[in-house]
C-alpha positions as a printed NumPy array, in Angstrom:
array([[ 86.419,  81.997, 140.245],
       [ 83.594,  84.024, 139.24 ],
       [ 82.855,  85.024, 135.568],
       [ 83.775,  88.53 , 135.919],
       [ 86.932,  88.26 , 136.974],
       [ 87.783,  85.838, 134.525],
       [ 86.48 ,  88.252, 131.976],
       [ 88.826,  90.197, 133.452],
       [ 91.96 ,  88.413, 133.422],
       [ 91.199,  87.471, 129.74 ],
       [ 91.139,  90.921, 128.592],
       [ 94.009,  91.934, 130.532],
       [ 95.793,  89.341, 128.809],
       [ 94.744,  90.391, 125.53 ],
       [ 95.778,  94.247, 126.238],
       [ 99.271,  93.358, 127.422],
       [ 99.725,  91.21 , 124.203],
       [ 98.167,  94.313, 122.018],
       [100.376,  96.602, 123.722],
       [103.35 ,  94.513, 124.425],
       [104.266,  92.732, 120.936],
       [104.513,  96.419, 118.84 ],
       [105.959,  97.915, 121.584],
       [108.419,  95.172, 122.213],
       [109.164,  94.431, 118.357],
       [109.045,  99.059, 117.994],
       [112.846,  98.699, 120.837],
       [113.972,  95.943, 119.959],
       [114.675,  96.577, 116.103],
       [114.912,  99.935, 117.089],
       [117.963,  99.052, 119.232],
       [119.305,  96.417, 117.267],
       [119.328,  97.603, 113.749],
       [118.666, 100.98 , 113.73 ],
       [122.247, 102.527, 114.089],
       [123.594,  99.356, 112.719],
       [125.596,  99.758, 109.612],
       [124.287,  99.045, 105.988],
       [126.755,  96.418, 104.709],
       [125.486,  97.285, 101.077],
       [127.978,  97.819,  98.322],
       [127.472, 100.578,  96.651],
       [129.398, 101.225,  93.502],
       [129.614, 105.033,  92.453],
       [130.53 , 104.444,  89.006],
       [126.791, 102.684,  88.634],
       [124.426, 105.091,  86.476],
       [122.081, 102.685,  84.56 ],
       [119.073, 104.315,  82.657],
       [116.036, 104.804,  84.352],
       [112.713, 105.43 ,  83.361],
       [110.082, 107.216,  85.644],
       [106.372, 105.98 ,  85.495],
       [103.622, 108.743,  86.73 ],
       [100.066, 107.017,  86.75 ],
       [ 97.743, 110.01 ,  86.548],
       [ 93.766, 110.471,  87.115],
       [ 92.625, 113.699,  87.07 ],
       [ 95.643, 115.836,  87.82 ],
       [ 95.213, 119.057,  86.423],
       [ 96.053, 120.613,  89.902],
       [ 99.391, 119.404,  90.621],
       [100.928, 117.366,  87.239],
       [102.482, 120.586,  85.721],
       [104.319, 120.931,  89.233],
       [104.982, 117.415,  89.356],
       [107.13 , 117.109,  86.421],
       [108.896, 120.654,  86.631],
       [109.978, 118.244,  89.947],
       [111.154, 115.601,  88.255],
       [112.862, 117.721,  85.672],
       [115.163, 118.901,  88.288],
       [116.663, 116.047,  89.274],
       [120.457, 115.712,  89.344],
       [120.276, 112.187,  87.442],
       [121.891, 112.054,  83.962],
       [118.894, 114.   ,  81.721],
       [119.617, 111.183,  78.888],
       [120.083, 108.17 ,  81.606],
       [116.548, 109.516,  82.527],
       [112.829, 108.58 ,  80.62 ],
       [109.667, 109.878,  81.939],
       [106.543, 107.842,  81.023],
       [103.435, 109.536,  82.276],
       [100.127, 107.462,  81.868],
       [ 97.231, 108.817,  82.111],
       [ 94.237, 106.539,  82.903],
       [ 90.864, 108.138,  80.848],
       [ 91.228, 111.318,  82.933],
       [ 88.064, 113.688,  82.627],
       [ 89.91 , 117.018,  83.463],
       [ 92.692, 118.629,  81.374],
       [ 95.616, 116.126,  82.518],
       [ 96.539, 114.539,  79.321],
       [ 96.462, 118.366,  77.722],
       [ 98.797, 119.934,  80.475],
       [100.986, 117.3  ,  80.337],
       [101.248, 117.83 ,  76.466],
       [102.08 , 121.573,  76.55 ],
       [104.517, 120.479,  79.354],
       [106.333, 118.076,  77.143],
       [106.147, 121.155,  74.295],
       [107.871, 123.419,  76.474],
       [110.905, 120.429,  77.706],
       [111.661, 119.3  ,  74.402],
       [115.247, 118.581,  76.107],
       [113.434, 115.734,  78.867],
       [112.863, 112.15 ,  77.732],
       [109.346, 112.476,  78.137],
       [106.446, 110.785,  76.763],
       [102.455, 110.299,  77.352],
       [100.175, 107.036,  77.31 ],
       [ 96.643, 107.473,  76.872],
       [ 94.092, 104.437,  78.394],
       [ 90.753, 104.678,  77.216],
       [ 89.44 , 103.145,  80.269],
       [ 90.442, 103.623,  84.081],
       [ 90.99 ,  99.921,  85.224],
       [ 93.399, 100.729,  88.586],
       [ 96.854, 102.41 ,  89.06 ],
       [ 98.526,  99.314,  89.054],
       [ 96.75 ,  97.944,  85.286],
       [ 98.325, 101.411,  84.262],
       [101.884, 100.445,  85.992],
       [102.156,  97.282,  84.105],
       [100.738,  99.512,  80.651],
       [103.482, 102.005,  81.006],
       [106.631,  98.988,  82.075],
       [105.806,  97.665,  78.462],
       [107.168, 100.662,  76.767],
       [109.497, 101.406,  79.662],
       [113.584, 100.852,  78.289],
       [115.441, 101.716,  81.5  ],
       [117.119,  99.024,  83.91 ],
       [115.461, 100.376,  86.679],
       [111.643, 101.438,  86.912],
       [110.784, 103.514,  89.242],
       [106.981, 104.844,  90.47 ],
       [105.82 , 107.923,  91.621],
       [102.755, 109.64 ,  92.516],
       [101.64 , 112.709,  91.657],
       [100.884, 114.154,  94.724],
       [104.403, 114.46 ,  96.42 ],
       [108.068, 116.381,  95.684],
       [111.169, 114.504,  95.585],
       [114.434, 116.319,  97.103],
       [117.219, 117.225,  93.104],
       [118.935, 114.19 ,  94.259],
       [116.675, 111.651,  95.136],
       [116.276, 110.066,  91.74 ],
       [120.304, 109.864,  91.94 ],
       [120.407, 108.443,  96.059],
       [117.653, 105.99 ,  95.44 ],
       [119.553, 104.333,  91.941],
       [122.617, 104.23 ,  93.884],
       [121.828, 101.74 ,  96.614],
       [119.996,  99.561,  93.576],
       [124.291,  99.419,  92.805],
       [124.528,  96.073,  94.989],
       [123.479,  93.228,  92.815],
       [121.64 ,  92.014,  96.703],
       [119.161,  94.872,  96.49 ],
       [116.285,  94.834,  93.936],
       [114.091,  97.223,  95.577],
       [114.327, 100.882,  96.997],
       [111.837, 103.297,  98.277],
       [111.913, 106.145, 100.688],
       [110.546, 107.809, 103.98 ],
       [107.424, 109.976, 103.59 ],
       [106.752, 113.145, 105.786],
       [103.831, 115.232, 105.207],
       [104.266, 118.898, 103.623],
       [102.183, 120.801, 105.55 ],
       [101.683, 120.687, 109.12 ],
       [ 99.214, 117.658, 110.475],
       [100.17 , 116.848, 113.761],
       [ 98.584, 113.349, 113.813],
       [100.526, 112.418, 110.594],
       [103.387, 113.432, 111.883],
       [103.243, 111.79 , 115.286],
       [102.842, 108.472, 113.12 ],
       [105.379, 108.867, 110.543],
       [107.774, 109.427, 113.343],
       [107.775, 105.797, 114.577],
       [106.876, 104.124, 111.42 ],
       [109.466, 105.407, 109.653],
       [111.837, 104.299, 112.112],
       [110.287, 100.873, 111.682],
       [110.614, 100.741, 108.233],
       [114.466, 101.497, 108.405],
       [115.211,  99.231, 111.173],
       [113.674,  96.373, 108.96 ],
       [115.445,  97.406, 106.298],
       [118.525,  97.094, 108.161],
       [117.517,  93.817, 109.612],
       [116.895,  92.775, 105.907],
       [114.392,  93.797, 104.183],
       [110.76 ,  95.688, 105.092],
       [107.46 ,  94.596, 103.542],
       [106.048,  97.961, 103.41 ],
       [106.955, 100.428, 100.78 ],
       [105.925, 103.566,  99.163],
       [104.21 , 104.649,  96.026],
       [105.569, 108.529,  95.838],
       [109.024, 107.085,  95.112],
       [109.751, 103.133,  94.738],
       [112.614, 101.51 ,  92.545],
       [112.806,  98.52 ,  91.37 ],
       [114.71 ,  96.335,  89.065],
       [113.666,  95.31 ,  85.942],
       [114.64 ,  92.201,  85.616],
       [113.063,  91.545,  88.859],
       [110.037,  93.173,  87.849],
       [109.374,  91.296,  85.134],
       [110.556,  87.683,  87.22 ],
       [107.313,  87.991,  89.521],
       [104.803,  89.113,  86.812],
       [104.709,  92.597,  87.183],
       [102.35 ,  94.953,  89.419],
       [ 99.276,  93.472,  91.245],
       [ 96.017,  94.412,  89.894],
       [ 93.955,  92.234,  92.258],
       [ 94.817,  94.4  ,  95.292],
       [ 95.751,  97.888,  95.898],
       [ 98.97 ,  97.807,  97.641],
       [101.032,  97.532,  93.729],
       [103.9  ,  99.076,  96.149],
       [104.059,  97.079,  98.798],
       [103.566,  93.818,  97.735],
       [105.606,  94.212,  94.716],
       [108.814,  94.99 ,  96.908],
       [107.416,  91.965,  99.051],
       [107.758,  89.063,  96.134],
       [111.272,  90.893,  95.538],
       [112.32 ,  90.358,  98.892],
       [111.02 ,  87.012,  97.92 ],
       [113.526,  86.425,  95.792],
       [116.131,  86.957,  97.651],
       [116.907,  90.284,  96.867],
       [116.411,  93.101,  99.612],
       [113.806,  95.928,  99.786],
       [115.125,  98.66 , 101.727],
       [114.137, 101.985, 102.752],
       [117.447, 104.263, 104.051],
       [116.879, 107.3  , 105.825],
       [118.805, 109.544, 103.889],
       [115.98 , 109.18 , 101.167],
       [112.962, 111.148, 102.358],
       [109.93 , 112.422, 100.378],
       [107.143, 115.538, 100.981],
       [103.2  , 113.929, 100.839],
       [100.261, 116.02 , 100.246],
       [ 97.645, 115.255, 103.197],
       [ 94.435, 115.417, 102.009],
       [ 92.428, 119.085, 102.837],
       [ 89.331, 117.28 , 103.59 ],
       [ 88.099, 113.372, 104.734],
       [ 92.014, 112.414, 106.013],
       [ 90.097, 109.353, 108.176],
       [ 88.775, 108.057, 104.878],
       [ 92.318, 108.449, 103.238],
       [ 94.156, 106.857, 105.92 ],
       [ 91.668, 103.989, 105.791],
       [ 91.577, 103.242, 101.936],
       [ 95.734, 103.066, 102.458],
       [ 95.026, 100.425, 105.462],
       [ 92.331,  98.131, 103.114],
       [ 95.615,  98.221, 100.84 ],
       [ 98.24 ,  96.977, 103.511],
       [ 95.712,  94.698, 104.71 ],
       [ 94.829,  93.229, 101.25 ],
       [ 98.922,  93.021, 100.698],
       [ 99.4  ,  91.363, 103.804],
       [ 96.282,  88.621, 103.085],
       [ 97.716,  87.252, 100.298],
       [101.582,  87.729, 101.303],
       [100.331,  85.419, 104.345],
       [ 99.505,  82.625, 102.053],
       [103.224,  82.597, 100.101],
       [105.236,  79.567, 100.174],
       [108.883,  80.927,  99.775],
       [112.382,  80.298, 101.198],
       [113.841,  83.865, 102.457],
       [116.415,  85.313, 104.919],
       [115.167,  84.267, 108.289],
       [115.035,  87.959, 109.476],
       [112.669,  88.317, 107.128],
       [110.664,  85.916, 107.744],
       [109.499,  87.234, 111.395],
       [109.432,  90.877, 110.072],
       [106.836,  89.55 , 108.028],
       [104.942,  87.518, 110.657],
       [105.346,  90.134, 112.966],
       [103.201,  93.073, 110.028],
       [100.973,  90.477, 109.439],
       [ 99.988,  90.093, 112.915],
       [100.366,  93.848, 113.6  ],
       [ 97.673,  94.265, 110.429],
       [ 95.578,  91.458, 110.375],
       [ 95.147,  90.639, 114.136],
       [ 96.532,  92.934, 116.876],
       [ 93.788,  95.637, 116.122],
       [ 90.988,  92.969, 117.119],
       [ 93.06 ,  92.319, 120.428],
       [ 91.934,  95.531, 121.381],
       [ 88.722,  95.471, 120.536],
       [ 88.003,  92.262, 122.212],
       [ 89.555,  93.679, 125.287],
       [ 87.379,  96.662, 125.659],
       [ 84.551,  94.896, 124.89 ],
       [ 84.923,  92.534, 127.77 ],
       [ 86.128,  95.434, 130.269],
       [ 83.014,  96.671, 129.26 ],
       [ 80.834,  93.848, 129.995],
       [ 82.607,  93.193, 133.053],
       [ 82.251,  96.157, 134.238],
       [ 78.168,  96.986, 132.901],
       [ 77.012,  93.474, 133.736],
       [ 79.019,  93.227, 137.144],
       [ 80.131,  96.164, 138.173],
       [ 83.796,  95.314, 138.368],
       [ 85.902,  97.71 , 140.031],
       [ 89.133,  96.288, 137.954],
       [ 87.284,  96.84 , 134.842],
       [ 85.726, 100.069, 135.388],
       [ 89.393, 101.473, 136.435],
       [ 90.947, 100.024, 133.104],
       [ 88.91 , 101.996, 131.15 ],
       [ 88.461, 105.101, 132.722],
       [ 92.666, 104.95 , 132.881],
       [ 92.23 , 103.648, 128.952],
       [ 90.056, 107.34 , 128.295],
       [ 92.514, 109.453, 130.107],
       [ 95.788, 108.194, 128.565],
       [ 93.369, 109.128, 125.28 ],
       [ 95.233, 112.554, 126.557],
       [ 98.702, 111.532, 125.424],
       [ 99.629, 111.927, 121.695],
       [101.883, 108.758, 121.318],
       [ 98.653, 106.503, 122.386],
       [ 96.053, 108.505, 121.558],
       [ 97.867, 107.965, 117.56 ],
       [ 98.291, 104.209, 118.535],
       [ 93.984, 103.92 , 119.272],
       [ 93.292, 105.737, 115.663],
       [ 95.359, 103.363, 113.958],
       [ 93.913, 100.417, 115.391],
       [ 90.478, 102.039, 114.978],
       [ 91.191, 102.626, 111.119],
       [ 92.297,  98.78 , 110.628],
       [ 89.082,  97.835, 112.318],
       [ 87.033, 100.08 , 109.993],
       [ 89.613,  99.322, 107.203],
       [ 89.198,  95.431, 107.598],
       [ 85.088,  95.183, 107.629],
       [ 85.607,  97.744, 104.506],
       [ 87.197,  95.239, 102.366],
       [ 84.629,  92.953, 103.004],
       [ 82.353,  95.038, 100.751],
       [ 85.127,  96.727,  98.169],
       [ 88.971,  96.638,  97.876],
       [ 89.365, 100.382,  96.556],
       [ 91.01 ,  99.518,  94.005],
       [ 90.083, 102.398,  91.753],
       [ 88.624, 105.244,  94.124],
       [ 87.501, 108.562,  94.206],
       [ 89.971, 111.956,  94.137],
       [ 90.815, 113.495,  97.211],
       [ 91.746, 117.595,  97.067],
       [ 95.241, 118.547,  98.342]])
């Protein structure tokens, strides 16, 4: 057999397997747990008190707004306390949020200071030592909750087998390529809720349990998914994570550098799925392969394709194969087609995502405008 036809063979092996496991895992939980029923518990008589944690860095722009959102929630107003810590922020943050709480004097509402900006998820673990609710829940600053999500999210934290809730995130302006990938990874993230539980979870609105909270330790401050791998050593535990899809949140997109955002978020997942991939731990079996099946999806897949393309391209530089040269001239033209042209950026941004952590984890980072 000559060598370029074995080059060939090889990386049309590795481009069904790219191509075939998401797509194949994307129906099948699609199909099997999507419409599927709940089987949660939820009691409406359960109305513990909650306390809100905003981590803040330079939010002069949005904080005021921010809070007037959480204000409106439909939750019990003395069920509810607001914690807002502000990590050494060099605009007028801390000072808004002050006249805010002046003008509120009926909202539970109270401001930590750090001296020093160590990472959102330090100031997490700062604000859950002064936090007195049952349930802790997150939120950025840079997103708008619907009045009653504060109220749907507690609810589903009624079943003594959940321990962790977040929601679905759509962007509030217009971005075409954001939406296009929300659309099927928000699907995913319900179907593996339904399944059991989903490793991936967001920071504009997650809930958790205290009690659990304080069984694993807290937030991570050695990698930047806090969110994600939080709800992860819950699900750990025994107890579910779940996203439902009647909770669903408004993002900001970032006005300028939305490549760089989306990558700093993939360093995250990637860092959260490293060390989730080294956990020893006893969990529902669907679990189990929704988290083998992430980790491969972020830690592996992307190279598939990479490998792939780079022997098509030998193959086809070197030796002039026919095979390979039609690959990936049919690989630029289906660049034409939203759905895949979506899939390639994502890949390309785990690539870029992966070699960045080799040189910084983001843990603290630079502002974006919105």
């Amino acid at each position: 057999m000559r060598l370029y036809t074995v080059l060939d063979i090889v990386a049309l092996i590795l481009a069904l397997i790219h191509f075939g496991i998401p797509l194949t895992y994307y129906f099948y939980l699609k199909n099997k747990y999507l419409n599927k029923p709940w089987n949660i518990k939820i009691n409406p008589n359960y109305k513990p008190k909650v306390t809100i944690i905003v981590p803040t860095y330079n939010e002069a722009k949005l904080i005021w707004k921010k809070l007037d959102n959480l204000a409106e929630q439909t939750y019990p107003k003395n069920l509810t306390e607001i914690i807002v810590i502000d990590s050494a922020s060099t605009d007028r943050t801390p000072e808004i949020v002050k006249k805010w709480i002046e003008q509120h004097p009926n909202i539970n509402i109270k401001l930590i200071q750090e001296p020093e900006r160590k990472g959102k998820a330090h100031a997490l673990n700062h604000a859950l030592q002064h936090a007195t609710g049952e349930i802790v829940v997150i939120t950025d600053v840079d997103c708008w909750w619907p009045k009653n999500a504060l109220q749907e999210a507690v609810k589903w934290l009624s079943d003594p087998t959940i321990g962790a809730v977040s929601c679905i995130k759509k962007p509030a302006t217009p971005h075409t390529t954001e939406e296009t990938y929300r659309k099927y990874y928000n699907t995913l993230r319900i179907a593996e809720s339904k399944a059991y539980s989903t490793p991936i979870f967001h920071g504009e609105l997650a809930a958790y349990k205290k009690t659990l909270l304080q069984k694993i330790g807290g937030f991570p401050t050695n990698i930047g998914a806090d969110d994600s791998h939080t709800a992860a050593k819950i699900a750990l535990t025994e107890h579910r994570a779940i996203i439902p899809e009647n909770l669903e949140v408004k993002e900001l997109i970032p006005k300028k550098n939305y490549p760089l955002w989306r990558i700093r978020r993939a360093q995250h997942l990637i860092q959260h799925f490293t060390k989730i991939a080294n956990t020893r731990s006893k969990t529902n079996s669907s679990y189990r392969k929704v988290l083998a099946l992430e980790i491969f999806l972020h830690l592996i897949n992307p190279w598939l394709l990479v490998i792939a393309s780079l022997l098509l391209l030998a193959s086809s530089l070197v030796f002039h194969s026919l095979l390979a040269i039609s690959i990936l001239i049919l690989g630029v033209i289906l660049l034409m087609l939203r759905e895949y042209r979506v899939w390639v950026i994502k890949q390309i941004i785990l690539i870029l995502a992966a070699l960045r952590n080799t040189q910084a984890k983001e843990i603290t980072w630079k502002k974006q405008a919105k």
